[in-house]
N, C-alpha and C positions, 0 to 999 in steps of 0.2 A: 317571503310572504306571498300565497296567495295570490292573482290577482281577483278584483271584484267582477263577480260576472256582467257582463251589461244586457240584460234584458231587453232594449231598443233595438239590437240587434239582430236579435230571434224571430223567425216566420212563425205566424200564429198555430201551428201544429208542432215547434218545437218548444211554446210555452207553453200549451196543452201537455208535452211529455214531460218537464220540467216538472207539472204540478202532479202529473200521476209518480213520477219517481220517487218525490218528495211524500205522497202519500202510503205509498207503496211500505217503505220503512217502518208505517204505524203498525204494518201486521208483519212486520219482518222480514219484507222480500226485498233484497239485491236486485236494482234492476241495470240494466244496459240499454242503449238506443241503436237503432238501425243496425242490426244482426241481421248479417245475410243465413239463413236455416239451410238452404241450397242456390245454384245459381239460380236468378232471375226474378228470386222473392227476397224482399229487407220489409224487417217488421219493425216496426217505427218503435215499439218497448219490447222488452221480454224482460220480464221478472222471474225469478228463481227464491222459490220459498223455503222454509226451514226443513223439511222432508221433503226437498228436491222436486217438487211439485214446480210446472212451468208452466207462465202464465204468456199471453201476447196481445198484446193492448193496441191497437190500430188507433192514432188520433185523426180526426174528422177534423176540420176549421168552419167550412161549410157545407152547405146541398150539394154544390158543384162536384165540392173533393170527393162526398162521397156517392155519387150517381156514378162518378166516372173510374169508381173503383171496380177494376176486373179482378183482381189475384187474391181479393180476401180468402176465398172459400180454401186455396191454398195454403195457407197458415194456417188452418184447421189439425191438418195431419201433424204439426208439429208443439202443439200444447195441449196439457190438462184440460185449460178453459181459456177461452176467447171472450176477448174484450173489445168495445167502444169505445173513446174517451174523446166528449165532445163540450163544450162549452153551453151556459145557460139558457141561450140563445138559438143553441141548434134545434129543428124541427125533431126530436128524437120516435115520431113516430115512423119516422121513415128506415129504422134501424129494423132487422131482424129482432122478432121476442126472443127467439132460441139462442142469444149472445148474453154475453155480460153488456153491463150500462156502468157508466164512469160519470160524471159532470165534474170537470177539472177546470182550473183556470192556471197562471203561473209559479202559484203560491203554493195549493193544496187542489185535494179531490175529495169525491166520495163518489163511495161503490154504490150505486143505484141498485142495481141489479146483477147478482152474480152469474154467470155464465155456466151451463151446465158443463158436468166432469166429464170428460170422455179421456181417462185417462194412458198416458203413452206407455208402449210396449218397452220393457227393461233392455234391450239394446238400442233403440231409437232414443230412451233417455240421456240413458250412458252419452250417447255421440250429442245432444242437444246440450247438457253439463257440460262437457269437455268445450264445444264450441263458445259456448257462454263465457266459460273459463279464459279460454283465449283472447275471447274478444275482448275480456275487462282488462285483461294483463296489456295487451297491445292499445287500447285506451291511454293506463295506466303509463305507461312509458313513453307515450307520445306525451303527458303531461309534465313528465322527467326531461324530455327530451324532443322537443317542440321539429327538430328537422331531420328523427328519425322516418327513414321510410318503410314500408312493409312491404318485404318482397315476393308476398304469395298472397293466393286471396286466404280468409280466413273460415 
């Protein structure tokens, strides 16, 4: 069986991904956490939609987290559309208009504001699916197998 997840355990941007994940499913997308796309960037969600379309969701907690975010603009090159996802409470004018808008909490979300398409070139897809892939199956197995280790980056 299962165990129960414990929710008091979570930093407040991994119950932010918790509810965009959980939202995520209403429109059919697969998501993952903390996918590294290349070395030196992890994007906190990437979701993968039904026609391969690929989403990346940055969660915010606060002002702080995200004034002192330098590498968003890098996560750009590797999705469809680019996303927010910050809680009720966060100052949301301080976001780019030209991103998607999320307001999640640990339960659920809604999509505020969808993010324009700029969508990925058919061999950068290919390699962002395959990486996707990997990463859910190496999830996957560590949840089979709690003291496997992975011995390359993915």
């Amino acid at each position: 069986m299962a165990e129960i997840e414990n929710l008091a355990d979570k930093k407040p941007g991994q119950l932010l991904a918790r509810g965009v994940c959980r939202h995520l499913r209403s429109h059919d997308f697969v998501s993952v956490e903390e996918l590294t796309p290349v070395p030196g960037l992890r994007v906190d969600v990437m979701a993968l939609g039904p026609k391969s379309e690929i989403w990346i969701i940055e969660c915010k907690s606060s002002r702080v987290d995200f004034q002192t975010d330098r590498k968003w603009h890098g996560y750009l090159e590797w999705c469809d559309r680019y996303f927010w996802a910050v809680d009720g409470e966060f100052p949301t004018e301080l976001l780019p208009d030209d991103t998607g808008l999320i307001i999640a909490d640990a339960y659920d979300a809604e999509i505020i504001r969808i993010g324009p398409e700029s969508k990925l070139a058919p061999a950068r897809r290919k390699v962002m699916v395959q990486k996707f892939a990997r990463h859910a199956a190496f999830r996957a197995q560590l949840l089979r197998d709690p003291g496997f280790q992975q011995p390359w980056e993915l």
